[in-house]
Phi, psi and omega in degrees: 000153198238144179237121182270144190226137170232167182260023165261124172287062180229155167247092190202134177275106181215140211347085136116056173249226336354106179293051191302159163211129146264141188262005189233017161018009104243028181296115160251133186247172183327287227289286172333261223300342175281312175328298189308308176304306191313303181302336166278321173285330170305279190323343168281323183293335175254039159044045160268134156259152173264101158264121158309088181246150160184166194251005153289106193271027187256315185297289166346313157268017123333294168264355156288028187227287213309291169289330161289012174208056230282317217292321182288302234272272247273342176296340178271126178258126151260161175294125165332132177295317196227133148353290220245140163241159167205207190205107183246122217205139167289169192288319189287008180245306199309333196270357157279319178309302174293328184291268195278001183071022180220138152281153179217139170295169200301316181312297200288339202258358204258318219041015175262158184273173155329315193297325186300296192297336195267323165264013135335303185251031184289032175234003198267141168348278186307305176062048164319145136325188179282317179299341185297317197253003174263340178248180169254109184288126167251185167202140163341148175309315198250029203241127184291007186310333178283280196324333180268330181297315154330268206300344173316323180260016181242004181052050217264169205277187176301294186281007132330310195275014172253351174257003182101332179282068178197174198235121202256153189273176197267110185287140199220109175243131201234153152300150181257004154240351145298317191280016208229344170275349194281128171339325222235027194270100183252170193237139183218011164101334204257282172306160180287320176196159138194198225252095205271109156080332175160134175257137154285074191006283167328264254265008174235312174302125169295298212193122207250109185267127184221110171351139168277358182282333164308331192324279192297354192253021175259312189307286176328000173248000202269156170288120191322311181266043121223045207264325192254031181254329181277143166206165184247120183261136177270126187230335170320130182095346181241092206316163189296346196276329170280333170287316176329289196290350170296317220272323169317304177326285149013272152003281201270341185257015182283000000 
């Protein structure tokens, strides 16, 4: 894998890039240099090496000092970016999930290995590894990250989502200092965290957010003890950038 730190603020992994973008350029600040460690070492545990680019050699001997000493860089506790975390699904994943109450990874809710799955999607943007499909993925409480991933296989155009006209997935929201307690919780640099193989709801869910266009065919399937963890939002009509932030709101004021 290769992680390129670049001056575009974007983050993102497609095939076997890692996109780093610092938005404060050629600044790297601690929260970056623990990612980066977090990301070599994930990447070392699945016999990956990591090259390191950037065309600046101030960052570069940065995160080379960073990495000759990973254990003082991972000893500084920094702040959570966000509360919330979250997990977004199309609706025919979500009425199994509320139905039996485990979220589950793409091996387990599939029954297929990684290796199946990964070369399932080798055409799709991310192009993941095989290991990739063993978690359960998040992105921050207020980051729309879910929703293009959802929406990603129906491709809907720009003005739709400014005009509203798309079916947005059904959000499955956790705290972020309950999961960082769950056994199977891991740090891979990229995602803020996520999960090997499966959560259990009861013992985990803030909130379950679900499109109103959804109502019906989800409330008759939720599991009794969480049945009063799901609510539902009217999303017809709004662009994705105001449902994101509707649904946050939503969220933060529960």
């Amino acid at each position: 894998m290769t992680l390129k730190i670049t001056d575009n603020n974007t983050r993102v992994i497609e095939r076997g890039v890692y996109y780093y973008g610092l938005p404060d350029y050629p600044h790297i600040t601690m929260s970056d240099l623990k990612n980066i460690i977090a990301f070599i070492r994930y990447e070392k545990s699945y016999s990956r090496q990591t090259e390191i680019v950037c065309k600046d050699e101030n960052i570069l001997a940065a995160v080379s000092d960073a990495v000759s000493d990973p254990n003082k860089i991972e000893s500084i506790l920094l702040p959570a970016e966000n509360e919330f975390i979250y997990h977004a699904t199309d609706i025919k994943a979500a009425q199994k999930i509320l139905s039996e109450g485990k979220l589950l990874s793409a091996v387990k809710a599939y029954g297929k290995t990684g290796e199946e799955l990964s070369f399932e999607k080798r055409d799709s943007l991310w192009n993941d590894p095989p290991d990739y499909f063993e978690y359960i993925m998040f992105c921050w409480g207020d980051d729309v990250t879910g929703d293009y991933v959802v929406l990603s296989e129906k491709s809907p155009v720009e003005d739709d989502l400014q005009k509203g006209n798309f079916d947005a997935g059904v959000r499955f929201y956790f705290r972020y200092e309950d999961i960082i307690h769950h056994p199977g919780h891991v740090f891979d640099g990229y995602h803020p965290i996520k999960v090997k193989y499966e959560i259990v709801l009861p013992d985990y869910l803030h909130a379950c957010v679900v499109p109103g266009q959804y109502k019906s065919k989800l409330e008759v399937v939720v599991l009794p003890e969480i049945v009063s963890k799901v609510h539902c939002l009217l999303q017809k009509g709004i662009s994705l950038t105001d449902w994101n932030g509707k649904v946050y709101d939503f969220i933060c004021k529960m």
